[in-house]
C-alpha positions, -999 to +999 in steps of 0.1 A: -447+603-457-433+626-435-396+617-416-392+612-382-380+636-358-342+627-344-347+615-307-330+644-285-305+620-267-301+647-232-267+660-223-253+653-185-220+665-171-195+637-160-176+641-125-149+658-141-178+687-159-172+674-188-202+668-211-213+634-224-246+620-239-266+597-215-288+567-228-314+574-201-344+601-204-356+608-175-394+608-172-416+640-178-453+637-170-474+642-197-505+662-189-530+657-217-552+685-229-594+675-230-608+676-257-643+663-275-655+649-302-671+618-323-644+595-306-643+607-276-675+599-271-673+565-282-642+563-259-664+575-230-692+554-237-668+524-240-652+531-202-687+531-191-698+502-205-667+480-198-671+493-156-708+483-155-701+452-165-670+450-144-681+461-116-721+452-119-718+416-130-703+404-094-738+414-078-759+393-103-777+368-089-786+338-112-806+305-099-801+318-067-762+323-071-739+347-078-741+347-121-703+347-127-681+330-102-649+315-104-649+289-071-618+279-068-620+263-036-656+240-050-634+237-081-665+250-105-670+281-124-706+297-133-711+313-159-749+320-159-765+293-166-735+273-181-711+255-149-679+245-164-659+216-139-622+212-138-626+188-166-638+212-188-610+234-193-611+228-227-640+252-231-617+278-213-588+272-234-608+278-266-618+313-254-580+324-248-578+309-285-608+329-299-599+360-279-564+359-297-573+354-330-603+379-323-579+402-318-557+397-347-588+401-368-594+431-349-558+444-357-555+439-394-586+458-402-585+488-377-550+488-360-554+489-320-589+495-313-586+474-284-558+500-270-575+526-276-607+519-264-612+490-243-577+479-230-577+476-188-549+502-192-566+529-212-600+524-193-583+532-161-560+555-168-593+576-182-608+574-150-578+585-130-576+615-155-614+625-151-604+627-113-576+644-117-588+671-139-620+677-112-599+682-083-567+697-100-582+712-129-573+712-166-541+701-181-528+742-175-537+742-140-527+710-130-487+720-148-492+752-120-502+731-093-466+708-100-446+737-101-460+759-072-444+750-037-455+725-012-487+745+005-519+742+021-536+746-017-515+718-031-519+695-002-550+695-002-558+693-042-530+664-045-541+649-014-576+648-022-568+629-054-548+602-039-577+598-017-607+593-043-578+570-064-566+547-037-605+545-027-614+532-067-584+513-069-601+495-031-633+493-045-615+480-079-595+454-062-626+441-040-646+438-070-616+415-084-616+391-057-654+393-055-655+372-089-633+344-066-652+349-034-688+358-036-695+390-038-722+391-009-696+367+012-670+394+011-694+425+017-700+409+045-663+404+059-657+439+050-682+448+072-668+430+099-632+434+091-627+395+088-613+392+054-593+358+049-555+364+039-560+352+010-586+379-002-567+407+019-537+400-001-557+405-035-571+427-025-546+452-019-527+436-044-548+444-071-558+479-056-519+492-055-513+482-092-543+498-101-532+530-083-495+527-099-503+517-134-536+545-140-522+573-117-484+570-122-472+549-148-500+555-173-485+558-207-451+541-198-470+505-197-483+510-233-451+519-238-423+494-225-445+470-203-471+461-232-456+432-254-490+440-278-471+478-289-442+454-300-452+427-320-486+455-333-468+459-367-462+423-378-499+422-379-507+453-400-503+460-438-507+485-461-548+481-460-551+485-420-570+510-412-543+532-390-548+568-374-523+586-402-517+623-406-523+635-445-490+647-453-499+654-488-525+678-481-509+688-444-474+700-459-457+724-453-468+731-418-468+767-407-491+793-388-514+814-405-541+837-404-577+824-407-578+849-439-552+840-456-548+818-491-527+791-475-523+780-511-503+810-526-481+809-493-473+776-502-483+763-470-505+732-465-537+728-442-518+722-414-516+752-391-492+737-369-513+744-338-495+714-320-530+698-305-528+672-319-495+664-296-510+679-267-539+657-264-519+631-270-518+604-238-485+589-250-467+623-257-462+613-294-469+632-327-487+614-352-476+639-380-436+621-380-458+589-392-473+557-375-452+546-341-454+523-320-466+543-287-499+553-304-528+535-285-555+542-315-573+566-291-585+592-319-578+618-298-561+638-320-584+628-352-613+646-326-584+679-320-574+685-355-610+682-367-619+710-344-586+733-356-600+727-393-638+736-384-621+770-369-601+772-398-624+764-426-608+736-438-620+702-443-623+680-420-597+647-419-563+661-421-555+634-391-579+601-397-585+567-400-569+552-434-550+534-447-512+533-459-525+529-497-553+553-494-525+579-479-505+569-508-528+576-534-531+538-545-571+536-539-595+566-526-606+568-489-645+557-499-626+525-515-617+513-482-645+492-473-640+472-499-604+464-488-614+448-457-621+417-467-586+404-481-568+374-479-554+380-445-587+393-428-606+363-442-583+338-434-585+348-393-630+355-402-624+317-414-606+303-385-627+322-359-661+312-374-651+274-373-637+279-337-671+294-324-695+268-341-673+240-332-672+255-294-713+264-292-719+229-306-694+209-283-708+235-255-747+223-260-739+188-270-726+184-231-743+162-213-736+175-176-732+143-160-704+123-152-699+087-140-669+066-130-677+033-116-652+009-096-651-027-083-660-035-051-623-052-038-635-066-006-661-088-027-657-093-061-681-121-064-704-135-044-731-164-046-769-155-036-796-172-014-809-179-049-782-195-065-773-162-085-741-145-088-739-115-078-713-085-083-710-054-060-698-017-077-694+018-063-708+047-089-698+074-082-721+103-102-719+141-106-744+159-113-729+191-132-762+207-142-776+239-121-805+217-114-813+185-094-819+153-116-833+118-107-813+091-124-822+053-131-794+029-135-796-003-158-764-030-167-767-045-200-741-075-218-753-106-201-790-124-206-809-118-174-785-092-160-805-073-134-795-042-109-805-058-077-795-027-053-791+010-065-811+013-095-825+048-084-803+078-071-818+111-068-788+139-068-792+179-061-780+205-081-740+200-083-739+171-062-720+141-057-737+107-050-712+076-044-740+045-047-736+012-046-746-012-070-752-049-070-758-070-104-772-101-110-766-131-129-775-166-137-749-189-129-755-210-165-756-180-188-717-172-179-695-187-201-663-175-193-646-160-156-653-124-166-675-109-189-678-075-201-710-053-189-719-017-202-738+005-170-762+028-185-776+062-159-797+085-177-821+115-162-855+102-157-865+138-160-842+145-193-836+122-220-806+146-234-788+135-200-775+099-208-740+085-198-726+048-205-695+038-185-684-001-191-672-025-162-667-065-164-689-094-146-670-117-122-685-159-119 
């Protein structure tokens, strides 16, 4: 492959005009060319798809409720038709799990799709661009517009940018909050201007690092702010499919005439156009080898395709391969069957075990809870009848989206009977705090306390069944 360029340290003049080499670059905006093609599509179609959701899902209503809200204050989460409590954060944590090792699968068979296509990052910064380049123009224009002189033309072209960004980034930063406060709830305080401080500060919060990250830093957070571009290569190997330049068939570079045998020049198929760098949103050329700045975006896979087209070449001289196809070890039609090697089938393992074992768990929930305590002011008391009786406090939650009737019955003693509270109907998500009495002959208890198991079970759902245990005082 190909060597790297030497990094051009800059040159700065000391106080005394003398010369010395500075560690610092400053920044230079890149200004990406447009371009089109197969993954450029699929890019576009990915930012689409990710926003609807984003920004479409906060105005679903499910079971007459929002479909995906994270209540903090109610302590619950919806999700559809699933409501997970605080005391199943367990689910949550296994979906941070899966979504790790989802994406180390992800990353030792295709390198950073996730960057280049779906990443928070990317999808934004697109949208910023696509704003830009309406209202300042291409990537040529918009280098004029930087270097002419503060006038009327560039106030208004840069102003009216900042204006449609800062009013996505808004809308971006309401939708946010709108999955913690409900989304109709906080339409409604906009309209009014009453927004709590808590949703005013995310609000804006969110909105100004949308606006910094997409429309100024851009390419600088895949760059140093992204721990992912860092810790990228531990997870590739020589059979990830990477974005690589051909240098065997691209070598030597040089300009040429469309009619001209390359060959006998001794020139390979790459015209050294330079596209491929200027479509580039990280600045980097992909020709000097794989490197860390490149987010995956194909971008210049879609470019050099279109120089070869031109030229008559074929297609691929910048594609998706692998190190050993690149090297010769295997051809490029072999590389389906490299995907499934040890390393990719050990994470295809781990995830499949992870997702059964969390659907299962996730059906087998019975969304009811039950805690029962002793009544202290009575802990034993003698009937009208001669029977002993017991007082408890049960305290039930319902977690299911839908209201339950629930019978309660006490088992562990001969003749034990539920007096009082042996019915409690409880709404959707509700809490009922009941209290129970029990019942005992006085002969059958053989020792000061004996142990009693509570059973509550749905009279409407026979899945629904909780035990919780408790002792009987004489």
């Amino acid at each position: 492959m190909s060597e790297h360029k030497p990094v051009d340290i800059p040159i700065i003049k000391n106080a005394g005009g003398e010369t010395e080499q500075s560690l610092y670059a400053v920044h230079e905006k890149i200004y990406p060319r447009a371009v089109s093609g197969v993954f450029n599509y699929w890019r576009v179609a990915l930012v689409v798809f990710t926003q609807l959701i984003f920004y479409g899902l906060p105005w679903i209503t499910w079971n007459d409720r929002q479909a995906v809200l994270f209540d903090l204050g109610a302590r619950k989460f919806f999700l559809f038709d699933w409501v997970f409590w605080p005391q199943d954060f367990i689910w949550f944590a296994v979906i941070l799990i899966l979504s790790a090792l989802g994406l180390f699968l992800f990353t030792a068979i295709a390198g950073r799709l996730w960057c280049g296509y779906a990443c928070p990052q990317t999808v934004y910064t697109e949208l910023f661009m696509w704003i830009e380049n309406w209202i300042e123009g291409d990537y040529k224009q918009q280098k004029k517009l930087n270097d002419m002189p503060w006038n009327g033309q560039k106030i208004l072209r840069r102003g009216g940018k900042h204006v449609v960004w800062v009013l996505l980034s808004l809308w971006t930063g309401f939708t946010f909050v709108a999955y913690f406060t409900p989304a109709t709830v906080l339409w409604q305080e906009m309209r009014e201007l009453s927004f709590g401080p808590w949703e005013t500060f995310w609000i804006f919060f969110y909105a100004f690092a949308t606006w910094g990250f997409a429309g100024f830093m851009r390419e600088q957070v895949c760059k140093y702010m992204c721990p992912y571009a860092r810790f990228q290569s531990v997870m590739f190997d020589t059979d990830t499919l990477i974005i690589t330049y051909d240098y065997k068939r691209g070598e030597s570079r040089g300009a040429r005439k469309k009619t001209v045998d390359h060959k006998a020049l001794g020139l390979g198929d790459c015209v050294d156009c330079g596209i491929c760098v200027q479509v580039c949103p990280t600045g980097i050329d992909i020709r000097n080898g794989l490197q860390y700045m490149c987010i995956g975006c194909a971008a210049c896979i879609d470019a050099c395709d279109q120089v070869m087209d031109k030229m008559g070449y074929p297609k691929g001289l910048i594609r998706y391969s692998t190190q050993n196809a690149i090297d010769g070890q295997y051809p490029d039609k072999d590389i389906p069957k490299h995907v499934f090697r040890p390393r990719t089938l050990f994470y295809i393992a781990v995830v499949g075990v992870i997702t059964i074992a969390f659907f299962y768990t996730l059906a087998m929930r019975i969304p009811m809870r039950a805690d029962i305590l002793r009544d202290r002011l009575t802990l034993s008391r003698e009937a009208a009848n001669g029977q002993i009786e017991n007082l408890y406090q049960l305290r039930i939650i319902n977690m299911d989206g839908q209201p339950h009737r629930y019978s309660i019955a006490a088992s562990g003693i001969d003749g034990l009977r539920v007096v009082t509270g042996d019915r409690v109907e409880i709404p959707a998500l509700g809490t009922v705090n009941l209290n129970v009495v029990l019942s005992a002959d006085r002969m059958v208890l053989k020792r000061p306390s004996q142990p009693v198991m509570f059973t509550i079970k749905a009279e409407d759902d026979a899945r629904i069944v909780r035990e919780a245990k408790s002792s009987f005082l004489k």
